[in-house]
C-alpha positions as CSV (number, residue, x, y, z in Angstrom):
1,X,-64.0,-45.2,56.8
2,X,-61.5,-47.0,55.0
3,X,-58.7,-47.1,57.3
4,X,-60.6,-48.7,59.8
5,X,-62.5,-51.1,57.9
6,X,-59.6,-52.1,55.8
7,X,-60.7,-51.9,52.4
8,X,-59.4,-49.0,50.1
9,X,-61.1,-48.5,46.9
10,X,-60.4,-50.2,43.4
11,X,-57.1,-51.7,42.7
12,X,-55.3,-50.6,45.7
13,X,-57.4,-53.5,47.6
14,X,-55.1,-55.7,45.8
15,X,-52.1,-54.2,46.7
16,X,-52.8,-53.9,50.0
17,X,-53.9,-57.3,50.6
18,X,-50.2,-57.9,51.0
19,X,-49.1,-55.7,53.9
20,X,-53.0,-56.5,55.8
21,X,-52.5,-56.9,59.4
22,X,-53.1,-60.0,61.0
23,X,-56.5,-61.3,61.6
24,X,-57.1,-59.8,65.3
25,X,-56.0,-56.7,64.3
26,X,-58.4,-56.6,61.4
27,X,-61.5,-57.8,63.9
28,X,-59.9,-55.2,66.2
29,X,-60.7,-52.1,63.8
30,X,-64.0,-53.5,63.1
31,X,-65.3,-53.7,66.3
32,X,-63.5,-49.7,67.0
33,X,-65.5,-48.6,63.9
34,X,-68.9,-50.4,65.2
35,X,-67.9,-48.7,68.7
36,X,-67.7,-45.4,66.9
37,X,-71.1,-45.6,65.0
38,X,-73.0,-46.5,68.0
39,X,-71.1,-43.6,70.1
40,X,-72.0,-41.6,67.5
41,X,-75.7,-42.3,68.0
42,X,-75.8,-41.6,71.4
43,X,-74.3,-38.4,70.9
44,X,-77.3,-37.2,69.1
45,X,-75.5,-37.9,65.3
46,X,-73.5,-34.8,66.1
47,X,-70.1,-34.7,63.5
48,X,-68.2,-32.2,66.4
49,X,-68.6,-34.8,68.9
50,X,-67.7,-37.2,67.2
51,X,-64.2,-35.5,66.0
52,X,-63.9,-34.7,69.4
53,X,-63.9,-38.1,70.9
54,X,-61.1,-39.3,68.2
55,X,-59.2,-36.7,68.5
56,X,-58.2,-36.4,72.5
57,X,-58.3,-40.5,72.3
58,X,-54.5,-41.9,73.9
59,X,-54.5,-43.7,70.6
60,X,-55.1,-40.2,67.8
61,X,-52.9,-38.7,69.8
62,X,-49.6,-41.6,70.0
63,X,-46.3,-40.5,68.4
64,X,-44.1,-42.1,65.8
65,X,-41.1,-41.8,68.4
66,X,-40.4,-45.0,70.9
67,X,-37.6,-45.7,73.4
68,X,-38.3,-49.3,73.7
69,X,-36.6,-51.3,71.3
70,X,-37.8,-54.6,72.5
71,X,-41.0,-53.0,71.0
72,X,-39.6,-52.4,67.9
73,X,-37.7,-56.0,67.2
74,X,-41.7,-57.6,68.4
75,X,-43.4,-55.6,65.4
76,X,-41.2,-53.8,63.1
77,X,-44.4,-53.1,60.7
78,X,-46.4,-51.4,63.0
79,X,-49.3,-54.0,62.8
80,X,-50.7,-53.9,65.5
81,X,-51.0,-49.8,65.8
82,X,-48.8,-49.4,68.5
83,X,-47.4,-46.1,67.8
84,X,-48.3,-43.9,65.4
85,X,-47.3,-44.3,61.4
86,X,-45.8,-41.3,60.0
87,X,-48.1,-39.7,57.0
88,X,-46.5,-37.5,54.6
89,X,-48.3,-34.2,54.4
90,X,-51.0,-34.1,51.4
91,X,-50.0,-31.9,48.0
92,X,-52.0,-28.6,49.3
93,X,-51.0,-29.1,52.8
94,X,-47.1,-28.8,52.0
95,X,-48.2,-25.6,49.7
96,X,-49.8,-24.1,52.9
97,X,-47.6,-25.4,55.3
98,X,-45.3,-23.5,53.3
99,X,-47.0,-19.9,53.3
100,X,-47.7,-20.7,57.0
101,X,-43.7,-20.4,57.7
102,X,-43.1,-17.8,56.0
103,X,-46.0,-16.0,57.8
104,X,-47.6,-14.5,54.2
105,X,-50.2,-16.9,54.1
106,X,-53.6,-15.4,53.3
107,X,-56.5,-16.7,55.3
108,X,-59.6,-14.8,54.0
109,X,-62.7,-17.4,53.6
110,X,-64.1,-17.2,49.7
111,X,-63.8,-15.3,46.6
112,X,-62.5,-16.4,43.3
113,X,-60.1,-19.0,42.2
114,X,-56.7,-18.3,42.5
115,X,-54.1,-18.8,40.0
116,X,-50.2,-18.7,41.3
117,X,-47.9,-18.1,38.2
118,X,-46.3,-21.1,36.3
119,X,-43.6,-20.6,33.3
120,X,-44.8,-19.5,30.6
121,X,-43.4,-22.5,28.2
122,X,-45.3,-24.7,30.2
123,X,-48.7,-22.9,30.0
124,X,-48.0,-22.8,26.4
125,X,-47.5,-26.1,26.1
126,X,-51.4,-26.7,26.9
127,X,-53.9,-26.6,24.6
128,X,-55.8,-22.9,24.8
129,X,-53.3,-21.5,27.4
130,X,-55.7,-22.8,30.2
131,X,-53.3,-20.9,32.4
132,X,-54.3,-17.5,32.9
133,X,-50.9,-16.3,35.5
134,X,-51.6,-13.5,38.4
135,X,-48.7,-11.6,39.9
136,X,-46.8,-13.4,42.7
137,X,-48.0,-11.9,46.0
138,X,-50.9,-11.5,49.0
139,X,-53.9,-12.1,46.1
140,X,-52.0,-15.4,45.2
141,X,-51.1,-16.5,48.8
142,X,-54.5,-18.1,49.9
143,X,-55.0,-21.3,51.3
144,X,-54.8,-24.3,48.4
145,X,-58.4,-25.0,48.7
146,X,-58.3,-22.1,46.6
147,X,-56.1,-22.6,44.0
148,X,-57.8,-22.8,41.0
149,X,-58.1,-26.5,39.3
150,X,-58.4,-27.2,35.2
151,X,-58.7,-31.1,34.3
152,X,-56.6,-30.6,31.3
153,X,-53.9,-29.3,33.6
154,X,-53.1,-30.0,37.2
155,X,-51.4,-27.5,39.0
156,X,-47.5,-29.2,39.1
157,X,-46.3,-28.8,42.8
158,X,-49.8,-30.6,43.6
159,X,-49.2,-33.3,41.3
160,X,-45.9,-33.9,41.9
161,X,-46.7,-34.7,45.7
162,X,-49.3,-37.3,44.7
163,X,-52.9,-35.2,44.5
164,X,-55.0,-37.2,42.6
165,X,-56.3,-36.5,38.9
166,X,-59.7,-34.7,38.6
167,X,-60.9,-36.2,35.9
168,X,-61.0,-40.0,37.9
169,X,-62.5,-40.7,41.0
170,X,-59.7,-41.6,44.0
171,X,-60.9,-43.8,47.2
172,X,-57.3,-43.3,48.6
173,X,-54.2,-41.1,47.5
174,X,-51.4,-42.6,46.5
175,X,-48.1,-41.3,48.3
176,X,-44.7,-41.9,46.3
177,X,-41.5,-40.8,47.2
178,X,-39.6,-39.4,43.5
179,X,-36.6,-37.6,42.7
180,X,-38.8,-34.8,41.7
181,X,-40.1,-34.2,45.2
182,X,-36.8,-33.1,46.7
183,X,-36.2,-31.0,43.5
184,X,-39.3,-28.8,43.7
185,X,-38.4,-28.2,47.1
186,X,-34.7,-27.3,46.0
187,X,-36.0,-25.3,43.0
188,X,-39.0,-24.2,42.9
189,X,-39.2,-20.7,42.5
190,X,-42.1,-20.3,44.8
191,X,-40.4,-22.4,47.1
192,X,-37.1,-20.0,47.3
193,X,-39.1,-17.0,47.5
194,X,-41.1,-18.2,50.5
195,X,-37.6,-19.6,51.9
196,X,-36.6,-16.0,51.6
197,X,-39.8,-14.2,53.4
198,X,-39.4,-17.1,56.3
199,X,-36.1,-15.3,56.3
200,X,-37.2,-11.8,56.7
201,X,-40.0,-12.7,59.1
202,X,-37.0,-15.0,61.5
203,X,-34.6,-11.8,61.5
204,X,-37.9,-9.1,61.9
205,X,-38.7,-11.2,64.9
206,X,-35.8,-12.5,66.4
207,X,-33.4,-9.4,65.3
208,X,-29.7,-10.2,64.5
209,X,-28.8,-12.8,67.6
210,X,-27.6,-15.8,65.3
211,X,-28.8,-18.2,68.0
212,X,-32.5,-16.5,68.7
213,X,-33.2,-16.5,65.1
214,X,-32.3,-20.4,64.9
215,X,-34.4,-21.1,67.7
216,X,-37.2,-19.0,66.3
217,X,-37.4,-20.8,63.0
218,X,-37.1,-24.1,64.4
219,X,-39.7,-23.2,66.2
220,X,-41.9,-22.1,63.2
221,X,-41.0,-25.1,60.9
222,X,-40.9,-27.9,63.1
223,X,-42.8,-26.8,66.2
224,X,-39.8,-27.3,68.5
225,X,-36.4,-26.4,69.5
226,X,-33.3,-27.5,68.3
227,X,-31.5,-30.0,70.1
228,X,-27.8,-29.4,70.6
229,X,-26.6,-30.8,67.6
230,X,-29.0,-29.0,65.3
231,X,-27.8,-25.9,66.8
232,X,-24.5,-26.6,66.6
233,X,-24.9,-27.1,62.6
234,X,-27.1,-24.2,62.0
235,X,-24.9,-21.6,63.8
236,X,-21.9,-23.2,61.7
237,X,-23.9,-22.5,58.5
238,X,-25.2,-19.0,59.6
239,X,-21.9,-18.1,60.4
240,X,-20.8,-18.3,56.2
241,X,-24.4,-18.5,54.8
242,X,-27.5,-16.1,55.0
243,X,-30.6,-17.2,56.7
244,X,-32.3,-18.1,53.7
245,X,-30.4,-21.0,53.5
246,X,-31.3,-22.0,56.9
247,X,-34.6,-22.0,56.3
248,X,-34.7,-23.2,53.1
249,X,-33.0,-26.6,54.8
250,X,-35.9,-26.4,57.1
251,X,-38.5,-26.4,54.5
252,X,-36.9,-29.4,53.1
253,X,-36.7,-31.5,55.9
254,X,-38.8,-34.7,56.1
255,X,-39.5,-33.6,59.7
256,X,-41.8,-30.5,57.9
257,X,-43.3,-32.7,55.1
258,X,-44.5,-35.3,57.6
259,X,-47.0,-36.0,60.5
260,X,-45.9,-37.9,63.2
């Protein structure tokens, strides 16, 4: 309930206290969050309801996109929530977002830990080789929920994209935006092997047409179309590239790493 009341744990209240939105707007979420306990009464303390109501609300469901400039110039900042702020995707959701476009993601429900397969220098590099590697494949493929985690030794890609450290208690996670982001996605062998199954799934499905397979993986990446433009560029690159390279691109665009 911290993003409505306003008040993220520890020592990110200070740094927040900076960027706080004016006064109404903070009276504003209060009374929505009093709104929401009482309607959550009423509707028998039921948790489904309750998501329910949020979620097909005008205001869960704004975009980040807006054709009025006038609105823009009036508040820059987005203070007063009206459109929606662009999130960056969570460490485990880019991992499965990942899988998800390539169309190898496993989706069985329990079992075991997993453990995806990390260089060896940098297992060794622990103390007792906390690391135990499985082969790269279906058994590794499962959602990040199930991805094994070890306190002396966070799972990289998840800690490079900001997933908080087991051994402290974390209100709020931070989001950063680093060098190292951009080159996991760039070289990450997990990423480029996944780039290259998107691949095989985009020609299996849309067959050779140049054009059906861009469509297609737009489609799968971004949840939409290419506009003109986009087309335009992609068929150039197809047309002295393979289609891993498309889709690698895709997998590295802010438009896939980011809810909006």
């Amino acid at each position: 309930m911290a993003g409505f009341a306003g008040k993220p744990a520890g020592a990110a209240r200070h740094r927040q206290s900076r960027l706080a939105p004016p006064l109404r707007t903070r009276h504003c979420a209060h009374a929505l969050l009093d709104w929401l306990t009482v309607e959550f009464m009423n509707r028998g303390w039921s948790i489904k309801q309750l998501h329910k109501l949020m979620i097909t609300s005008e205001a869960y469901q704004m975009a980040s996109a807006y054709t009025d400039a006038e609105d823009l110039e009036k508040d820059p900042q987005n203070q007063y929530l009206w459109r929606y702020r662009p999130q960056r995707l969570d460490a485990e959701i880019v991992r499965d977002g990942i899988l998800r476009a390539s169309g190898v993601i496993n989706l069985a429900v329990g079992g075991t830990p997993v453990r995806p397969p990390l260089p060896e220098t940098l297992i060794k590099s622990t103390i007792y080789n906390v690391w135990k590697n499985q082969d790269d494949g279906p058994g590794v493929w499962r959602r990040s929920l199930y991805v094994y985690r070890k306190r002396g030794m966070m799972f990289p890609m998840f800690e490079v994209f900001d997933m908080p450290d087991s051994n402290f208690s974390a209100g709020r996670r931070s989001v950063s935006t680093v060098p190292t982001q951009a080159l996991t996605l760039i070289n990450n062998d997990f990423v480029l092997k996944q780039a290259q199954l998107f691949a095989d799934r985009v020609k299996k499905e849309a067959g050779d047409d140049p054009v059906k397979q861009i469509r297609l993986a737009y489609r799968i990446a971004l949840t939409r179309p290419p506009d003109e433009t986009e087309l335009a560029l992609a068929t150039d690159l197809l047309g002295s590239h393979a289609l891993v390279d498309l889709t690698h691109v895709l997998l590295n665009l802010s438009e896939f790493l980011y809810m909006r």
